[in-house]
Each structure stands twice: as structure tokens, then as C-alpha cells.
C-alpha positions in Angstrom: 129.4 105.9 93.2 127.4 106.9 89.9 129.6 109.3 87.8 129.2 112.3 86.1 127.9 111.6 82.5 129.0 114.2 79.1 125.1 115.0 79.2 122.0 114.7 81.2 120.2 110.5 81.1 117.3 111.5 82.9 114.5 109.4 82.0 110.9 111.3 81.3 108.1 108.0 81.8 110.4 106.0 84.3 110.0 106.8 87.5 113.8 108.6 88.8 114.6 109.8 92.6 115.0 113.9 92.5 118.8 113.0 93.9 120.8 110.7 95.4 120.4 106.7 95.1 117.6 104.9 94.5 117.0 100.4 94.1 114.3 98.0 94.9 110.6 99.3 94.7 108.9 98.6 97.7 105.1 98.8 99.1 103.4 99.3 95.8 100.2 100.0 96.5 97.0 101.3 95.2 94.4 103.6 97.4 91.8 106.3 96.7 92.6 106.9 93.3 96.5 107.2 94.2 99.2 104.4 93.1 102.0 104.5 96.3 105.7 104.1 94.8 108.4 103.0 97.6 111.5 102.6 97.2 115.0 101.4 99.0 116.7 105.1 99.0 120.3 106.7 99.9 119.2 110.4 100.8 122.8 111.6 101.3 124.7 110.2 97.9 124.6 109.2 94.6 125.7 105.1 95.4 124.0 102.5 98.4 124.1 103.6 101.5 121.8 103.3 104.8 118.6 102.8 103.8 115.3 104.5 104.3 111.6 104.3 102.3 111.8 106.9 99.2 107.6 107.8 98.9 106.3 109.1 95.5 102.2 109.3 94.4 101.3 109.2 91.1 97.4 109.0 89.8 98.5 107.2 86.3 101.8 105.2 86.8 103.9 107.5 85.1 103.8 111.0 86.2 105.2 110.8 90.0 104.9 113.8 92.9 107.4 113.2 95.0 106.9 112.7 98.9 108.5 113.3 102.5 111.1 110.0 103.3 108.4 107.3 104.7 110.9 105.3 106.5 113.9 106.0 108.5 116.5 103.9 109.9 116.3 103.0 114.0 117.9 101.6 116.7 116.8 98.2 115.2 118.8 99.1 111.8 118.5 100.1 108.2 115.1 100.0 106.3 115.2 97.1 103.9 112.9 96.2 101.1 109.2 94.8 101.9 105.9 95.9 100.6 102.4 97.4 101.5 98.6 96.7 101.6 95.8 98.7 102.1 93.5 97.4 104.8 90.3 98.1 104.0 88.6 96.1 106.5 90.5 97.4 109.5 92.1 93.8 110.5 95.5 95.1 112.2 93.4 97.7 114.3 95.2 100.7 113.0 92.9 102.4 111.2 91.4 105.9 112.6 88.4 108.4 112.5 87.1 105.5 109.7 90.1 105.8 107.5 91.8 102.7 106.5 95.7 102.1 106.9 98.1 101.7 104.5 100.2 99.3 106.7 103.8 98.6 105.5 105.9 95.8 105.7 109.3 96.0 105.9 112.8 94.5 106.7 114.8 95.6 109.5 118.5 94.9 108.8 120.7 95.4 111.4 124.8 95.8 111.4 126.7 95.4 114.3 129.6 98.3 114.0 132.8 97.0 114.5 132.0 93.3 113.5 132.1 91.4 110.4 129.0 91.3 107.8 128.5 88.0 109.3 127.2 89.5 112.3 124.7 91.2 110.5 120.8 90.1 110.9 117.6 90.8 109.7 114.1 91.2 111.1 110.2 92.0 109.8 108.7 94.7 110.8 105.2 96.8 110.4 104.6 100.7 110.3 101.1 102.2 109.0 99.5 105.7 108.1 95.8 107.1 107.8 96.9 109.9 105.4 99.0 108.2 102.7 101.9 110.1 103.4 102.8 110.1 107.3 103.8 106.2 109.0 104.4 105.2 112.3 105.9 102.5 113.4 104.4 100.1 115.7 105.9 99.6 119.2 106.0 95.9 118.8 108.2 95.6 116.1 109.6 92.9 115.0 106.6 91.1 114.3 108.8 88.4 113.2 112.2 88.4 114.7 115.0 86.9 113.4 119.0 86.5 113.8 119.5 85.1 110.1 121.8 87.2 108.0 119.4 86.6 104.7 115.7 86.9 105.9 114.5 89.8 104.2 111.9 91.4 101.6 108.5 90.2 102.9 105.4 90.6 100.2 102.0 90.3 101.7 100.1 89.3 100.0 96.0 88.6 100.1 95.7 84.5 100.6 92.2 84.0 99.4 92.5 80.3 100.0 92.3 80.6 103.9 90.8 84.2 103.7 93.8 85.5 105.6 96.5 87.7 105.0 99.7 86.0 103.2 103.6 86.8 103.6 106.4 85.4 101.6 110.1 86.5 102.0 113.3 85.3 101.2 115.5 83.3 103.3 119.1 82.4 101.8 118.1 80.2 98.7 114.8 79.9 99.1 110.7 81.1 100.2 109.4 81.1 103.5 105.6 81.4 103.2 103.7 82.8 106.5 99.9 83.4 107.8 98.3 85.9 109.9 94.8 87.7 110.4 96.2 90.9 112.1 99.6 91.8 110.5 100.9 91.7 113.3 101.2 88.0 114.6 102.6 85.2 112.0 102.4 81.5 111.6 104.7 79.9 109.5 103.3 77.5 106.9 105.1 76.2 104.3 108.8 76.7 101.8 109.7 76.8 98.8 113.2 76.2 97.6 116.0 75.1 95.1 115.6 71.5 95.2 115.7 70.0 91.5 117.0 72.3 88.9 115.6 75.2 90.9 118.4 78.2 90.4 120.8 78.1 93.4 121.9 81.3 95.2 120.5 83.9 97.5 116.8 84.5 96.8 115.4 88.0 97.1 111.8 90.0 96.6 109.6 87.3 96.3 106.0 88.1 95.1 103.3 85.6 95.2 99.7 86.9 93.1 97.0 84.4 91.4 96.3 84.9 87.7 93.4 83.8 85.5 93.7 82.0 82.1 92.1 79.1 80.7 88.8 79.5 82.6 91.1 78.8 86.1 93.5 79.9 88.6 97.0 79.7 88.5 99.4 81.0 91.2 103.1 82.7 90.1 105.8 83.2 91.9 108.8 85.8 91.3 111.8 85.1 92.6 114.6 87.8 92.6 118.2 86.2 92.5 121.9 87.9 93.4 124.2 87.3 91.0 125.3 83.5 90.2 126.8 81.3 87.6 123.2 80.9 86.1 122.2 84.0 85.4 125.9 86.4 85.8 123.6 89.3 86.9 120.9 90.2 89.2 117.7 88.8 87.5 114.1 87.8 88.4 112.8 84.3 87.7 109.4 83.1 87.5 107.6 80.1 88.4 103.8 78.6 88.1 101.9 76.2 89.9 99.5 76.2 92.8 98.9 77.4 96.2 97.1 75.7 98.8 97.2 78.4 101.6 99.7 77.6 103.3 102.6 76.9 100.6 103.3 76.9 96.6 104.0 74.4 94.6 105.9 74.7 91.0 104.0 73.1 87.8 107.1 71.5 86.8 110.8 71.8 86.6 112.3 74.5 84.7 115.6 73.2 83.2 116.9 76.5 83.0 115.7 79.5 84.7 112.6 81.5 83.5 113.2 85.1 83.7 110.6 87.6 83.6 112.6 90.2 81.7 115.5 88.6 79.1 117.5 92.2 79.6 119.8 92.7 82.4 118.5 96.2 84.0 114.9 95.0 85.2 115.2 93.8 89.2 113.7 93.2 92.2 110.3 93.7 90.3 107.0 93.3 92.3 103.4 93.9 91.8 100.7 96.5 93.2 98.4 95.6 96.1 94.7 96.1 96.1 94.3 97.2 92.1 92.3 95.9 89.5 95.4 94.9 87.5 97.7 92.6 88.2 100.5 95.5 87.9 104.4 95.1 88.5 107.3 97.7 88.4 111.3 96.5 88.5 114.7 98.4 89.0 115.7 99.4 86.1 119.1 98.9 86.2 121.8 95.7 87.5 123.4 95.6 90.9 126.9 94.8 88.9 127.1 98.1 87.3 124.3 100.2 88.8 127.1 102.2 91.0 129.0 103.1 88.5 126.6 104.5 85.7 127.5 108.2 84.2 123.7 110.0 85.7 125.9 112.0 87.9 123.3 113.1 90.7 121.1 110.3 90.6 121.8 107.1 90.1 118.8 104.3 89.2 115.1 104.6 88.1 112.6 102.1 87.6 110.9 100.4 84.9 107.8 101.4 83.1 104.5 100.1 84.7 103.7 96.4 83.1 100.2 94.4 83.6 101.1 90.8 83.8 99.3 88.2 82.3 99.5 84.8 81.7 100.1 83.2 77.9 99.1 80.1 76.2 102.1 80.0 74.0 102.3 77.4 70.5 106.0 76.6 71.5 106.9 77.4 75.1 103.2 76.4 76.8 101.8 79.1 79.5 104.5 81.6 80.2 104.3 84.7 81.8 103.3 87.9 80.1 103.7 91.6 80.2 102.2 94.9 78.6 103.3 98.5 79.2 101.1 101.2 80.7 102.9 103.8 78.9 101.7 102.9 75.6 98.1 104.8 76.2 100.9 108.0 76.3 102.0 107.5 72.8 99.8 108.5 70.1 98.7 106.3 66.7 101.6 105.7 64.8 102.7 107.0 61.5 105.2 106.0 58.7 108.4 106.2 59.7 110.7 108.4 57.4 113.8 107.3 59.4 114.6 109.7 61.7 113.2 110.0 65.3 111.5 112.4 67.0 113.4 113.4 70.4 114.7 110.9 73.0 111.1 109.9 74.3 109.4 107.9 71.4 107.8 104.2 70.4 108.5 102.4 67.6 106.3 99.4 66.5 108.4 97.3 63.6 106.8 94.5 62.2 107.8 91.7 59.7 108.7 88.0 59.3 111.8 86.5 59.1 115.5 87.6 60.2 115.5 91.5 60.9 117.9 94.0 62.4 116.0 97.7 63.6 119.2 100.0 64.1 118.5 103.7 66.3 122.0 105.7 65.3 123.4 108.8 66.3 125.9 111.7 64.9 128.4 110.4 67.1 128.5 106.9 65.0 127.1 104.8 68.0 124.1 102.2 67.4 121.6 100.2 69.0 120.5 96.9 67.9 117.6 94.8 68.2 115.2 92.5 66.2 115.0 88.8 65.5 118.0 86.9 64.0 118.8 83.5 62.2 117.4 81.1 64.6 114.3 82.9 65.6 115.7 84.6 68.8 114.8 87.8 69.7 118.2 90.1 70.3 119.4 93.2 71.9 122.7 94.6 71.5 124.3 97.6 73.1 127.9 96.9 72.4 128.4 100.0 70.1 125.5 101.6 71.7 127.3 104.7 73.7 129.2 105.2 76.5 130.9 102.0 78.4 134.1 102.7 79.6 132.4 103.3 83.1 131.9 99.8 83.7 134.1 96.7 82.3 131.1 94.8 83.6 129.3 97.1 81.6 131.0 97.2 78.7 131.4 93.2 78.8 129.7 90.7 75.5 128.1 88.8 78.3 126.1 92.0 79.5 125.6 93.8 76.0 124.5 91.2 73.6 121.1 89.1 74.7 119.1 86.6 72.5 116.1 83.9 73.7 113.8 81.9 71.8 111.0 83.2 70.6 107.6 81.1 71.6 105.9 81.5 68.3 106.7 81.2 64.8 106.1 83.6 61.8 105.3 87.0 61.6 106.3 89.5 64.6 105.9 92.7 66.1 108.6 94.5 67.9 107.8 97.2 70.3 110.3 99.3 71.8 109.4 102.0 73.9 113.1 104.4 74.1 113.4 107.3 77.2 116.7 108.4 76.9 119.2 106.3 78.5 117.0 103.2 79.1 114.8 100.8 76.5 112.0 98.4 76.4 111.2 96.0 74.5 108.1 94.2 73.9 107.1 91.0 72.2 105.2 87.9 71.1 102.3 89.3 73.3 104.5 90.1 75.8 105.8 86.6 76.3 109.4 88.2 75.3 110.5 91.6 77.3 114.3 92.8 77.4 114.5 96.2 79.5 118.1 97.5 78.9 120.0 101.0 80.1 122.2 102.8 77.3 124.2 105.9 77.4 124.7 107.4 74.0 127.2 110.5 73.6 124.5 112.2 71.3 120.7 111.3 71.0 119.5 108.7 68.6 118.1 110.9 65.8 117.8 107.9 62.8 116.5 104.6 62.9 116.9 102.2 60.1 115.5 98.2 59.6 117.2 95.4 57.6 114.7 93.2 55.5 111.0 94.1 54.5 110.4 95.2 58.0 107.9 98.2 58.5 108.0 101.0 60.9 105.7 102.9 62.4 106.6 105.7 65.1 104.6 107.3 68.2 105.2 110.5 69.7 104.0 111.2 73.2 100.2 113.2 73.0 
């Protein structure tokens, strides 16, 4: 379970649970004015345990109001990941007095007590609510039954091509795609899997969305993956290519895996329903250590708000992009004298050529990042703060991440630090690395190898 820390990690801009456990967002979605955060949730400890729907509200993405659990388990099992959509033209009939539903979609997973975990199955099912804050479940649940063990986290989605409603879920290693005009009843109509160099393993939280660029449509796919020999963490991959209504199909083969976020603590990410931006939010932490992280009453938050977009790059092609909502929080930046202000803060480095940005505290602990020898962007965290909670944690593999960059030349670093947990951004976004740190001390100095220059951004 997540262990008492020497000090308090509470993030201020990432979204944390009040108490207890917290992991995959779920039903993000965007009505009236409000943006709906759910969320896979342990009300009764700080580690995974049954499962219900956290709820929180927030009007900008980064200021949350907590709400009443959405979602409790049943008598057909635990609440599972899924998603939401608003229904603004009354399609699954559950709207009332002229108020549209928020209509969720969620995995039931059920455990047979006294068996194996092979006996456990898994099953879709629907709940809505008028009022944004109140669901019911509907009585003919599960709207698509199931008795496969992996058959979970259905996204719906808005399939424009067939002017339907869309569903894609995971199902062992790959994407089932499905249909329907109600949300209630489903036709299957098409996979997608690991065939070619594909990364093998159980799949999980697919999203499907269409993004514009080049003057036409293009159609991604996230893919969430368990741990493997591939990726030695929980990650999420991306893929782009085309969708006909009824399935997707990839652009080409990656020969390695395309992740959406080069750090290891960004997972399960998906995006909102029904906004004007293409907007996701990820677990910001890894399944591999997440238990065992020193936040003492609560244990995981999630990422900062990103709008995706999609990147014509000189040296990697189109690749998928992301930009932080929290930087309209931070004001212009200013000279940095080399110390920081606080544990919430920005820092825009720029320069060309090899560079190392060190933030340092009293306590002699450091965090690295910047862009090395080779033209890789880097993190390290291996001297960073606290580890011994973790070997996992404390591990090379899991502290020290490069990638190629997709451009040449000048760069500009942005790191956004709240903390216990950093972002950085890059190369318009085309490079992100969202890592969790526990330092004994704040960072209170920052210092940068080369003729880098720094400018720092306090919140308003």
C-alpha cells in the first residue's frame, strides 16, 4: 500500500483523490460549462482495491470540486474503467424534463470468490444521470455481455463516418471496434490487433478520436499496454491511419512502439467527449511502483490536462502532439537568477546543442533533464530524492529515459514541476516525459550546463 512519505507530495495543478487510491481516468467529459473527471477509485485504502467511479467537476481543468462516488460495485462485480458522452440529442432515451444524459460506459468485472483469477470475467455496462452528479444504472445491463477474462475499458466514441455512436475496448492483445444508435444495443464491426510488429501483450484503455492536419482527417488510436518486454512498464502507444466506420486501420508499421509520453508515470490516458479540443488526461504514475509510493494517504493523481494535436515533423514525419493547459496559470517569464520560487513553478530553457538543466536541493539530491550528445532528449531521477520505497523504483531502467528528438537545431525545454511529479514538454510537443520524484527537501536552485537561457513562471 502507499507509504508514509518524511513530508507532504501533494500535487497543487494535478488532479489528486481527497484519500485513499486513485488510477485510470474514466468518462471524461465536457457538459454545460463543466469538465466531468472519473476515475477507477479504492474508497477504503491507500493501495487497489474494489473498484467504484471517483467523480470530480472542475470549470478549467485544473481546479477540481470533488463529488459523491458515481459508481458502486453490484451484484454483477467491481466498477472497471470505461468512459462517458453527453447525449445531446436524446438517442439512448434517457434523457428527462429536456435535460440531456450524461450516459456512462463502464466495465463490469466480476470475481468469483473462492476460485482462481481465471474464473474472473468481464462485461459492458451503461448507467446515466440528468443532473451531472447522480447515475443510475440501467436495468438491462450488460449491454454487451461477456465471459472473457480481458474485455474491458470501452471508449465511445462519436463515429461520424456512419453517423452513429462508436465503442472500442480492449480484448487480450488487441481492439474490438463496435456500433450502435442507442447505447444500449451493439454490433460488432471490425479489430484491430498485434499482427506485424504491433506491441504484444494485454491491451487496455483504448481511445479512438479524428484529428485534422494537412487540410485532412486522420484517425489515432491510443493503446494502453500492461507491462511487457517492450516497454518494462505500463505505457500508452499511439497509432495513425484511417477509419472507415466500422474498423481502423494503421498508416504503417511502427518498428518499435510509439508512445505518447517517453516518461514512465503517464497511463491509461484518454481524451474528453463532446469539447472543442481534442483534450486528454493520463495516470500520473506506473502500475510497477504506484503501490508503494511514500504519499501516505493518498496514493496516485493524474496528469496535467494536454490538447493533442497532430505534427508534421522534419525527421520522424506526422507524430502525435501535446500542449499543457496549465501553462495559461503561469505568468510571463522572467530571468532566472537560479533559484526557484516554491514547489509549483515553470521553467522554459532554451538553447542549441548538448545541455544539462539541474533543479537541486539542501539535501544534495538533483534532477536532470535536457538534451545530450546524440540529440536525445533525457530525464534522470536517479539522484533525484527518495527511492528506497521501490527497487523497481529506484531501478536505471525506470530513472534514466532518452528518445530522439524529431528536429534538429535549436530547442526549447519546458518543464512544468508540482512537487513530487514533472512535465516535460518539447519540439512542439512531439517529445513529453511526465515523471514522479520525491525529493527529501524542495528544489530551491536550478542551474543549466552550456549557453542555455532560463526563464522562470510563477503561478498568477
Amino acid at each position: 500500500m502507499s507509504t508514509n512519505g518524511i513530508r507532504n507530495f501533494r500535487p497543487e495543478l494535478h488532479y489528486t483523490p481527497e484519500s485513499n487510491w486513485i488510477n485510470d481516468p474514466n468518462g471524461l467529459v465536457y457538459e454545460n460549462g463543466n469538465y466531468h473527471l472519473f476515475a477507477q477509485y479504492n474508497p477504503d485504502a491507500a493501495h487497489w482495491g474494489p473498484m467504484h467511479w471517483a467523480h470530480a467537476v472542475s470549470r478549467d481543468l485544473i481546479h477540481w470540486q470533488h463529488l459523491p462516488i458515481a459508481l458502486y460495485p453490484d451484484e454483477l462485480g467491481t466498477i472497471f474503467s470505461g468512459s462517458a458522452v453527453y447525449d445531446s440529442k436524446h438517442t439512448s432515451g434517457f434523457g428527462k424534463d429536456g435535460k440531456a444524459p450524461i450516459v456512462a460506459v463502464f466495465t463490469h468485472h466480476h470475481h468469483e470468490e473462492g476460485t482462481d483469477h481465471a474464473q474472473d470475467y468481464e462485461q459492458q455496462s451503461i448507467a446515466w444521470s440528468t443532473d451531472g452528479v447522480h447515475f443510475e444504472k440501467y436495468e438491462g445491463n450488460p449491454v454487451l455481455p461477456s465471459r472473457a477474462r480481458d474485455f474491458r475499458d470501452p471508449k465511445v466514441f462519436r463515429n461520424t463516418v456512419k453517423n452513429c455512436w462508436g465503442l472500442v475496448l480492449a480484448a487480450g492483445d488487441r481492439v474490438h471496434f463496435y456500433a450502435s444508435k442507442d447505447l444500449k444495443n451493439w454490433e460488432k464491426t471490425g479489430e484491430f490487433g498485434p499482427e506485424g510488429n504491433y506491441s504484444q501483450g494485454v491491451w487496455e484503455c483504448p481511445d479512438l478520436f479524428p484529428l485534422e492536419v494537412n487540410g485532412e482527417t486522420r484517425w489515432v488510436l491510443l493503446v494502453s499496454m500492461g507491462r511487457n518486454e517492450e516497454n518494462h512498464g505500463a505505457r500508452t502507444q499511439y497509432f495513425i491511419g484511417s477509419f472507415d466506420g466500422d474498423t481502423f486501420t494503421c498508416d504503417g508499421r511502427f518498428t518499435e512502439p510509439e508512445f505518447i509520453d517517453c516518461g514512465f508515470d503517464n497511463y491509461a490516458g484518454v481524451t474528453f467527449d463532446n469539447a472543442s479540443e481534442r483534450i486528454l488526461i493520463g495516470w500520473g504514475i506506473n502500475w510497477v511502483y504506484a503501490n508503494e509510493s511514500p504519499t501516505g494517504e493518498y496514493c496516485g493523481d493524474m496528469t496535467l490536462p494536454r490538447t493533442l494535436s497532430l505534427v508534421d515533423t522534419p525527421k520522424g514525419g506526422l507524430r502525435l502532439a501535446g500542449a499543457s493547459k496549465a501553462d495559461a496559470f503561469f505568468g510571463e517569464g522572467v530571468a532566472c537568477d537560479g533559484t526557484l520560487p516554491g514547489e509549483v513553478f515553470k521553467l522554459t530553457v532554451t538553447g542549441e546543442g548538448p545541455c544539462t538543466v539541474a533543479l537541486q536541493n539542501d539535501a544534495g539530491q538533483q534532477f536532470l533533464f535536457g538534451v545530450n550528445e546524440q540529440n536525445e532528449a533525457f530525464i534522470d531521477r536517479r539522484a533525484a530524492g527518495a527511492k528506497d520505497f521501490s527497487e523497481v523504483f529506484a531501478s536505471d531502467w525506470y530513472s534514466v529515459i532518452s528518445a530522439p528528438r524529431f528536429y534538429d537545431g535549436a530547442w526549447k525545454l519546458e518543464l512544468t514541476f508540482d512537487h513530487s511529479i514533472a512535465e516535460l514538454f518539447l519540439d512542439n510537443g512531439t517529445r513529453i516525459f511526465t515523471q514522479v520524484v520525491y525529493p527529501d527537501t524542495p528544489y530551491t536552485a536550478v542551474t543549466a550546463s552550456g549557453n542555455a537561457g532560463i526563464l522562470v513562471h510563477t503561478l498568477k
